[in-house]
C-alpha positions in Angstrom: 0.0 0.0 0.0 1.2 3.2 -1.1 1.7 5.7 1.8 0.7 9.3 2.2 2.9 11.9 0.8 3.4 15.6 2.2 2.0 18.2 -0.2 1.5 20.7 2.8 1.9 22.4 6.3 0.1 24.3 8.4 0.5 27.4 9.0 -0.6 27.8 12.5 1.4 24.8 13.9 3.0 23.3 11.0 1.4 20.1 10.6 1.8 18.1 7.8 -0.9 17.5 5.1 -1.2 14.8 3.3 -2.4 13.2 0.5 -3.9 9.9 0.9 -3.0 7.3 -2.7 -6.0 5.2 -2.4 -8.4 8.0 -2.2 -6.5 10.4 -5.0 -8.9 8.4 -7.6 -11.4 10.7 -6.0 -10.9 13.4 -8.2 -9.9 17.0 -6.8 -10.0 20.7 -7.4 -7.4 23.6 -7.4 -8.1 27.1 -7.5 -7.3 30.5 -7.1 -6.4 33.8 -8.7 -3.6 34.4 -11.4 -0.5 34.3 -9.7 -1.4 32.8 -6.5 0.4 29.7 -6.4 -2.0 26.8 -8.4 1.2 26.3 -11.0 3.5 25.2 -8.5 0.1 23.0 -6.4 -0.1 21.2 -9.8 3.9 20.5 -9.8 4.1 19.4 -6.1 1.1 16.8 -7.0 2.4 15.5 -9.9 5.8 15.2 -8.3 4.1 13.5 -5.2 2.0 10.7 -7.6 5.2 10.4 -9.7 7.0 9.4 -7.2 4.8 6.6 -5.9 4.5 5.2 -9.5 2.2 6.8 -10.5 1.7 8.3 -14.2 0.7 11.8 -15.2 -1.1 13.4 -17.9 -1.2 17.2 -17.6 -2.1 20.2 -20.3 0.5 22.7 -20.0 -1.4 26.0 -21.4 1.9 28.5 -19.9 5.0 26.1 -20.8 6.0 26.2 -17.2 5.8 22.7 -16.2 8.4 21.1 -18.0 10.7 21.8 -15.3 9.5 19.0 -13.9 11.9 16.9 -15.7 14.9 18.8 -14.5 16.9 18.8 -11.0 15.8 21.4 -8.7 18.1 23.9 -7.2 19.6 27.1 -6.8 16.0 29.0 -6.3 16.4 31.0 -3.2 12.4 31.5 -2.8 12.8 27.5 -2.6 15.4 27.6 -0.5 13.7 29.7 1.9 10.3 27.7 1.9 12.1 24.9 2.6 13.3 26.1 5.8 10.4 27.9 6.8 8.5 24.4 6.5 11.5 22.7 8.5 11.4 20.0 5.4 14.4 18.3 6.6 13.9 15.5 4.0 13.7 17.7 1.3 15.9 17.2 -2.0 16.0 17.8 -5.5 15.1 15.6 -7.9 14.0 14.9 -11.5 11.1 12.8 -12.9 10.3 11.1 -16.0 8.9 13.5 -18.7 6.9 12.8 -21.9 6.8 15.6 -24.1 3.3 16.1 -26.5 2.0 18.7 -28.9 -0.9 18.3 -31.0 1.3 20.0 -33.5 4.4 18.3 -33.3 6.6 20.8 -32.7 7.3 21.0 -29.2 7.0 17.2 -28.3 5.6 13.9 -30.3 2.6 14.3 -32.0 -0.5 13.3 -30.4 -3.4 12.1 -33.0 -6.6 10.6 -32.7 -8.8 9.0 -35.3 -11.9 11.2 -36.7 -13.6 7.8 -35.7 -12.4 7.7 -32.4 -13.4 11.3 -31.8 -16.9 10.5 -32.6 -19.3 12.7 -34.4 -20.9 14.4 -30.9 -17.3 15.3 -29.9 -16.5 16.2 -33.5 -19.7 18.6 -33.5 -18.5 20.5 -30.8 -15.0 21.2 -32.6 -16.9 22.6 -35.8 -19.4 24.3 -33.8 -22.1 23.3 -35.3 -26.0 23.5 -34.5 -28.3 20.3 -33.9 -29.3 19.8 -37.2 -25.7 19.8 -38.7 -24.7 17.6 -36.0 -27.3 14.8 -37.2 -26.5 15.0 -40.2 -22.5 14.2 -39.3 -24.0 11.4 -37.3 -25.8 9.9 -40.3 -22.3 10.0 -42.4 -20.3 9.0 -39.5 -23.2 5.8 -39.4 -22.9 5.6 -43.7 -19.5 5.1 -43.3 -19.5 2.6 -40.3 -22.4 0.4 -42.3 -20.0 0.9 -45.5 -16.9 -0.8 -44.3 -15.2 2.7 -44.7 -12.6 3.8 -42.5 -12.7 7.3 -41.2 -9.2 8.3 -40.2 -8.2 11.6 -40.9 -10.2 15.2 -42.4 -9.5 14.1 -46.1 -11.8 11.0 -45.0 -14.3 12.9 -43.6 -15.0 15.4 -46.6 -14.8 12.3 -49.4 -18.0 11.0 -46.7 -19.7 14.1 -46.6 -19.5 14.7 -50.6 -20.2 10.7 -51.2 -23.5 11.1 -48.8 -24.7 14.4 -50.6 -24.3 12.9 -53.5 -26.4 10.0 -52.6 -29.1 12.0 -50.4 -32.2 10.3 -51.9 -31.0 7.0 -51.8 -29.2 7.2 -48.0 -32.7 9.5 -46.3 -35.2 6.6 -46.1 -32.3 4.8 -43.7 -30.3 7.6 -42.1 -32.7 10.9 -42.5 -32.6 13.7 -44.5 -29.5 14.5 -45.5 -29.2 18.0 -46.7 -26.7 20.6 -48.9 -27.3 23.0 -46.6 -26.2 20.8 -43.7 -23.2 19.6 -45.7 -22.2 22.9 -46.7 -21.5 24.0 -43.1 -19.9 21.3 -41.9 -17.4 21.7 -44.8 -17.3 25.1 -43.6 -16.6 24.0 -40.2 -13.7 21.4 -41.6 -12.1 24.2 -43.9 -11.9 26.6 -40.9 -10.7 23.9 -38.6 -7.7 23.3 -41.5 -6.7 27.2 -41.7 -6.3 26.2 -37.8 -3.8 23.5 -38.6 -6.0 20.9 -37.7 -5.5 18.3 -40.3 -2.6 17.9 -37.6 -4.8 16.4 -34.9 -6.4 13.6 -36.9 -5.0 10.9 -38.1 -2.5 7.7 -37.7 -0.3 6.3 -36.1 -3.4 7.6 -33.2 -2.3 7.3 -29.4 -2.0 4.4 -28.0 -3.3 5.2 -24.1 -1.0 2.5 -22.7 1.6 5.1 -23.7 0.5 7.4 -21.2 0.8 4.7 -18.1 4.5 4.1 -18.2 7.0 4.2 -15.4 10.5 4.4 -15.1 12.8 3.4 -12.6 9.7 3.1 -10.2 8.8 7.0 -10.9 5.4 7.6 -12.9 6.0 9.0 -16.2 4.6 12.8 -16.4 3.1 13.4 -19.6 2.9 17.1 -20.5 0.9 18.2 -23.6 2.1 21.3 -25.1 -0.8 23.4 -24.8 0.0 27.0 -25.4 -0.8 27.0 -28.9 -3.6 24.6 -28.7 -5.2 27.1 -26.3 -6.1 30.0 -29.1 -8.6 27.7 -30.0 -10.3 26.8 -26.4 -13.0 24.6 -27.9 -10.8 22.6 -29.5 -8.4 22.3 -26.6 -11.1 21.6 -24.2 -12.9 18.7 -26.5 -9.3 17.3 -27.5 -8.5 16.7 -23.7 -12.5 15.9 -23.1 -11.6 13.0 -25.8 -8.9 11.5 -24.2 -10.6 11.6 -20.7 -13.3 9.7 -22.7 -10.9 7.2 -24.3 -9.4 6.3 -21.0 -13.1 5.7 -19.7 -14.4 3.3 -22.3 -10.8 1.3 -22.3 -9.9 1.1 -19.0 -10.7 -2.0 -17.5 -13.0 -1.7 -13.9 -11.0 -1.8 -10.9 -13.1 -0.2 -8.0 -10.9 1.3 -5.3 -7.6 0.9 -6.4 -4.5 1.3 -4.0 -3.7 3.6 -5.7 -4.7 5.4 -9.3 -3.7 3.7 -12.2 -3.2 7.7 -13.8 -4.2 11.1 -13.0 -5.4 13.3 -15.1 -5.0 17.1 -14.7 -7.5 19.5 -16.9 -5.8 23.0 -16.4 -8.6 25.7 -17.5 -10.9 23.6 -16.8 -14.0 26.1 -17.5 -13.4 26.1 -21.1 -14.6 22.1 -20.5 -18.0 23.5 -19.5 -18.6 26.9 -21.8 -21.3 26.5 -24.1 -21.0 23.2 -23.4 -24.7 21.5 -25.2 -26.9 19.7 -22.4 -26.4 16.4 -23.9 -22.1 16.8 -24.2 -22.4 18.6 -20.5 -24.0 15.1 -19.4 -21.6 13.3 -21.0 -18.9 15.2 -19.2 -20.9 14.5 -16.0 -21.2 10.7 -16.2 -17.1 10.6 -17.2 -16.4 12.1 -13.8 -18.6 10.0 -11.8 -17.4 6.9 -13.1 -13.8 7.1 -14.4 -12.4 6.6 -11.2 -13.8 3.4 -11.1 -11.3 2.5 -13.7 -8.4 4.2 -11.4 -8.4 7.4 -12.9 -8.1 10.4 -10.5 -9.1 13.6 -12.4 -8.2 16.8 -10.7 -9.7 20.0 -11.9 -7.4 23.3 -12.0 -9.2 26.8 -12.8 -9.6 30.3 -11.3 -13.2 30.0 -9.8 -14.9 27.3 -8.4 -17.8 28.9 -9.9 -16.4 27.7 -12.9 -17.5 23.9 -12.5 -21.0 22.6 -12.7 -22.4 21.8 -9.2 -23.1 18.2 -10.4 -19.5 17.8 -11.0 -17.9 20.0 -8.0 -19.7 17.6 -6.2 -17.6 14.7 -7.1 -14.2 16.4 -6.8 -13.1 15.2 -2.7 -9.8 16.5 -2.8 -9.4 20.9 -2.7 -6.6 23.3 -2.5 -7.9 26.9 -2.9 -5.4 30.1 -3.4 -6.6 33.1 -3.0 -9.4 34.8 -4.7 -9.9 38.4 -4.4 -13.7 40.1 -4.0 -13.3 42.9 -6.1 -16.7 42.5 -7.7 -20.1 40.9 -6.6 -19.6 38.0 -8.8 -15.8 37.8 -6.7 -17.9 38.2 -3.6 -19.9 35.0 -4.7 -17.1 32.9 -5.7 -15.6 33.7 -2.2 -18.9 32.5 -0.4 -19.2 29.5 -2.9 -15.6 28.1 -2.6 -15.7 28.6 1.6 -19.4 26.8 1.3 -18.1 23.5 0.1 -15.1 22.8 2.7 -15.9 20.8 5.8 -15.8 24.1 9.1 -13.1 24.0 11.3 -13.8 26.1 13.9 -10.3 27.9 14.1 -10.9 29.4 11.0 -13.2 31.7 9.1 -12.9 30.1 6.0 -14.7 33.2 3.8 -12.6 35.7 5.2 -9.3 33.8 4.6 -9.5 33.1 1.1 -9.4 36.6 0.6 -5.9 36.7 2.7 -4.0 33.6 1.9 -0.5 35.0 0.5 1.7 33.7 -3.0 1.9 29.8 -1.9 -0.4 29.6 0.9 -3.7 27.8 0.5 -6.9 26.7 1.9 -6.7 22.8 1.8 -9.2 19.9 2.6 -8.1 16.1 1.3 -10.1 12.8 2.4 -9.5 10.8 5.4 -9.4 7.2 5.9 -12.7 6.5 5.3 -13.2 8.9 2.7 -14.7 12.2 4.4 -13.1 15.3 3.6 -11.1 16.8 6.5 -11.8 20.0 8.4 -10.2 22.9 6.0 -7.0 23.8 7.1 -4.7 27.1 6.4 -1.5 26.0 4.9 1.9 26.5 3.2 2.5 24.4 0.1 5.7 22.8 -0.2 7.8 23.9 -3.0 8.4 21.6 -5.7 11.8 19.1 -5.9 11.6 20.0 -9.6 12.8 22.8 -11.5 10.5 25.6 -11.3 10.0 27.1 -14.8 10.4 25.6 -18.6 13.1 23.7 -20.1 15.3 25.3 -22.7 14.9 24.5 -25.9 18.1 22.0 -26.0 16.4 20.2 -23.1 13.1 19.5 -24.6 14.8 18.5 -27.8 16.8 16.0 -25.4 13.4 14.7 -24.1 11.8 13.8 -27.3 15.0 12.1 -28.4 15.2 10.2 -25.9 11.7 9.6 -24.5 10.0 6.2 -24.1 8.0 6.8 -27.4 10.7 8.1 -29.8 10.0 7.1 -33.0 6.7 5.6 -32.8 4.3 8.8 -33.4 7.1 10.9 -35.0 6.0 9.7 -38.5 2.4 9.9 -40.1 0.8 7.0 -41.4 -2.1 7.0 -44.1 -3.5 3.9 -44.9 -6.3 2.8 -47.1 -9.8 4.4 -45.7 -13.1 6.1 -46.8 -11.0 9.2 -49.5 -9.3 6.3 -50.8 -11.6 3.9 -51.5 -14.2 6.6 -52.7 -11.6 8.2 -54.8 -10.9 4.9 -56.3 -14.2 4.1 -57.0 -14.9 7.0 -58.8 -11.9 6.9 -60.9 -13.1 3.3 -62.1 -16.3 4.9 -63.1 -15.1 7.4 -65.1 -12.6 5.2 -66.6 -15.2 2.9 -67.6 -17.5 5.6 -68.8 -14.8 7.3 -71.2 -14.1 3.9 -72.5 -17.4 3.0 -73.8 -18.1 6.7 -74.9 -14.8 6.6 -77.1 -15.5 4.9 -80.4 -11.9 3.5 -81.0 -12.0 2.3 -78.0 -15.2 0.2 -77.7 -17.0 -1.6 -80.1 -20.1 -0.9 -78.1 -19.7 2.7 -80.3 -20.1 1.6 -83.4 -22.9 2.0 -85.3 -23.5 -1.7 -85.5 -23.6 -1.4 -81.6 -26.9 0.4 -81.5 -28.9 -3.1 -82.1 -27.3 -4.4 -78.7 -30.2 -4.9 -76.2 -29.9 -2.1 -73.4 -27.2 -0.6 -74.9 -28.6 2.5 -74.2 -29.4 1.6 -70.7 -26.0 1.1 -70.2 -24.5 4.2 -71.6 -27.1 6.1 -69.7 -26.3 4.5 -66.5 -21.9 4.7 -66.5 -22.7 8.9 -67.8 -24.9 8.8 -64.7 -22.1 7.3 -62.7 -20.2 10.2 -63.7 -22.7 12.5 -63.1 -22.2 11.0 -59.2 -18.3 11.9 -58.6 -18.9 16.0 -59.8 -18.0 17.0 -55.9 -16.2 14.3 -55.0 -12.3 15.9 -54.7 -11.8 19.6 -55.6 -8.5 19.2 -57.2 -10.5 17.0 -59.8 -11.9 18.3 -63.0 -15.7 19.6 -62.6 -18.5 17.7 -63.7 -18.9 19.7 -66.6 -15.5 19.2 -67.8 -15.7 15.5 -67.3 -19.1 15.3 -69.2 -18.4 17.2 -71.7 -15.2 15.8 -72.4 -16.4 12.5 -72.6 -18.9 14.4 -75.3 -16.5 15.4 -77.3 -15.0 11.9 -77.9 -18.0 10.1 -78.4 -18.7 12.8 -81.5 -17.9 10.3 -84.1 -20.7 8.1 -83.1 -24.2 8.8 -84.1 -25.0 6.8 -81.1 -23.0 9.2 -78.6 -24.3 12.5 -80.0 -27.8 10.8 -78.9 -27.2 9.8 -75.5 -24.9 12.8 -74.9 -27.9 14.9 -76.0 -30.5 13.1 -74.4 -28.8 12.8 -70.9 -26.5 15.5 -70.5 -29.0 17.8 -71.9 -31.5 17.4 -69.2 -28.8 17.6 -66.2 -27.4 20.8 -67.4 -31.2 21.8 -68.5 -29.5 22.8 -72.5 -31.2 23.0 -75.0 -31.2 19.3 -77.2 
């Protein structure tokens, strides 16, 4: 059984505080003001799991937390903490770091499937309303029925065009499928592009045993490079909301765990909830309640514990608030709101200390043995063993060379899926369409071919096949070029000039 580790002492007697392993899976909340201290809460906790085996997965949205992988040292502030605390078994140290960016530039690239992100998820990223979102369920459904593989963006627009196309034949099963609809959601994909999104989707996808490794005994802390990610805060918030999801529906159950199999920490953790729809917010509810179940503590880091649903704030047992400051009546209420949901201790006015704690110093209430929060108590976090502050560039370029996963994500992989075997099909068609329109090509365009039975038929059905790739990539030639291309070679036949007449002519409503 893992034992408790520091992360605090009073300040009134200089008790220690600490955090009980087989209770972390309870989830947990830090907050506080900008610049109060919740950077250097989150280090001290992910140094404390780390070092009890424990792995990590944290968003860093300020590039401050790489230190972590770094020996501590030569910070006076530290020093000084340290004997303030009387930590007389403190030392520096380093811990395992896993570097990730979405982007790839500041760590290994971390990709997930457009299949694995799921068309609700998806929605939320392309912001779209509820009718666009049913219809991106109905292709993501096409394409599962279909056999075709939705890996990357590419995928997803060959599905969209292939189920506009065949709207009248797809809207008895799957609904009404409309342009409109389709033309937004392309919208929503082209803007998500000009964002360099195309990066996140895509293979080789994370593999979430990657994230629960451990070296020499020491948790692996894996840091996602999140500064950049953050301009867009929907698509940060869903990304991270995806892997909390994945971890949920793969993860084995293991009840009460001696400890968590992973923590997960969501730094601004309100962007999880803004304009969250009801039925994603419910979603995000039922993945709190019952992750830890599969040994997953999640711990919650933001400026207002205003910012987090009630349903939710309710499941988080473990609390460390900084400082908030009541400059405004909505201040006021956060103040009132964060002192409401500690257990009293009667040595402290818990409202009117929030409002006083200094840089460092926090309000802090974890679970006991039998899982009931403790009274609130006034504290001094300890500083970190860890570097406080980012690595250099020449360090972080040493931790992707030589982390655990060098190599493996570094290179994109794009397999057979739903473009390609779209693309492909529509090639054959056309192929097979300019054959039998070309009269050198085909005896079916000779004269003596017009006595075939259903030649016509035929004809009329591969032009119509054509007709059906027109959208299908836009670096192809339009439908109009195609068609009337195919018209010009089937010239020579008296045959061609019909059909091309007879069919073309009412598509393109000419005159015959």
């Amino acid at each position: 059984m893992a034992e408790p580790y520091l992360v605090a002492r009073t300040t009134d007697t200089n008790s220690d505080v600490n955090l009980l392993p087989k209770l972390a899976n309870r989830h947990g909340l830090i907050t506080g003001a900008t610049g109060t201290g919740k950077t250097v809460s989150l280090q001290v906790l992910a140094e404390g799991f780390s070092r009890i085996g424990v792995p990590v997965f944290m968003a860093d949205v300020k590039g401050d937390l790489t230190g972590l992988s770094q020996m501590g040292g030569g910070n006076q502030r530290v020093t000084d903490r340290v004997a303030m605390l009387k930590l007389t078994n403190f030392s520096n140290e380093q811990f395992p770091v896993t570097c990730w960016d979405v982007f790839g530039e500041q760590g290994h690239p971390l990709r997930a499937t457009i299949a694995e992100m799921g068309p609700l998820l998806l929605s939320r990223i392309l912001n779209l309303n509820d009718t666009q979102s049913g219809v991106l369920t109905a292709a993501f459904k096409i394409a599962d029925d279909k056999g075709l593989l939705l890996l990357d963006l590419k995928d997803l627009r060959a599905m969209l065009v292939h189920a506009g196309e065949n709207a009248k034949e797809y809207q008895l099963a799957y609904g009404n499928i409309s342009g409109a609809s389709i033309g937004a959601i392309q919208r929503g994909i082209l803007t998500l592009e000009s964002q360099g999104g195309e990066k996140f989707f895509g293979e080789p996808a994370l593999n979430l045993e990657d994230l629960m490794q451990t070296v020499d005994g020491k948790g692996v802390v894996n840091i996602l490079a999140a500064d950049k990610l953050l301009n867009n805060p929907r698509i940060y918030a869903t990304f991270l909301l995806w892997l909390l999801s994945e971890l949920f529906e793969s993860l084995p159950e293991v009840g009460d765990p001696e400890q968590p199999k992973l923590v997960f920490f969501f730094d601004e953790a309100h962007l999880l909830f803004n304009e969250a729809p009801p039925e994603l917010r419910s979603r995000i509810e039922q993945v709190v309640r019952l992750v830890r179940s599969k040994g997953v503590g999640v711990y919650f880091v933001t400026q207002n514990p205003l910012d987090i649903p009630d349903v939710v704030l309710g499941q988080l047992g473990n609390r460390i608030q900084h400082a908030l400051r009541a400059y405004t009546p909505r201040d006021a209420e956060a103040v009132r709101t964060a002192a409401s949901t500690f257990r009293p201790n009667p040595k402290i006015n818990t409202e009117q200390a929030i409002t006083e704690l200094a840089t460092g110093e926090a309000l802090i209430s974890f679970l006991d043995e039998k899982g009931r929060p403790n009274p609130v108590e006034r504290c001094w976090v300890i500083p970190p063993s860890s570097r406080i502050g980012p690595v250099t560039p020449a360090e972080r370029a040493v931790l992707i060379k030589t982390s655990l996963v060098a190599g493996i994500y570094d290179t994109t992989v794009d397999r057979e899926s739903a473009y390609e075997k779209l693309t492909n099909r529509v090639a054959t068609r056309m192929e097979t369409a300019d054959k039998v329109a070309t009269p050198d090509a085909s005896p079916a365009a000779t004269p003596e071919a017009k006595d075939e039975p259903g030649f016509f038929s035929k004809i009329g059905g591969m032009i119509g096949d054509v007709m059906e790739s027109k959208n299908a990539s836009s670096s192809r030639q339009t439908v109009g070029e195609a068609a009337m291309k195919s018209a010009a070679r089937a010239v020579g036949s008296e045959v061609g000039r019909r059909v091309i007449r007879g069919v073309l002519g009412s598509i393109f409503g000419g005159k015959r």
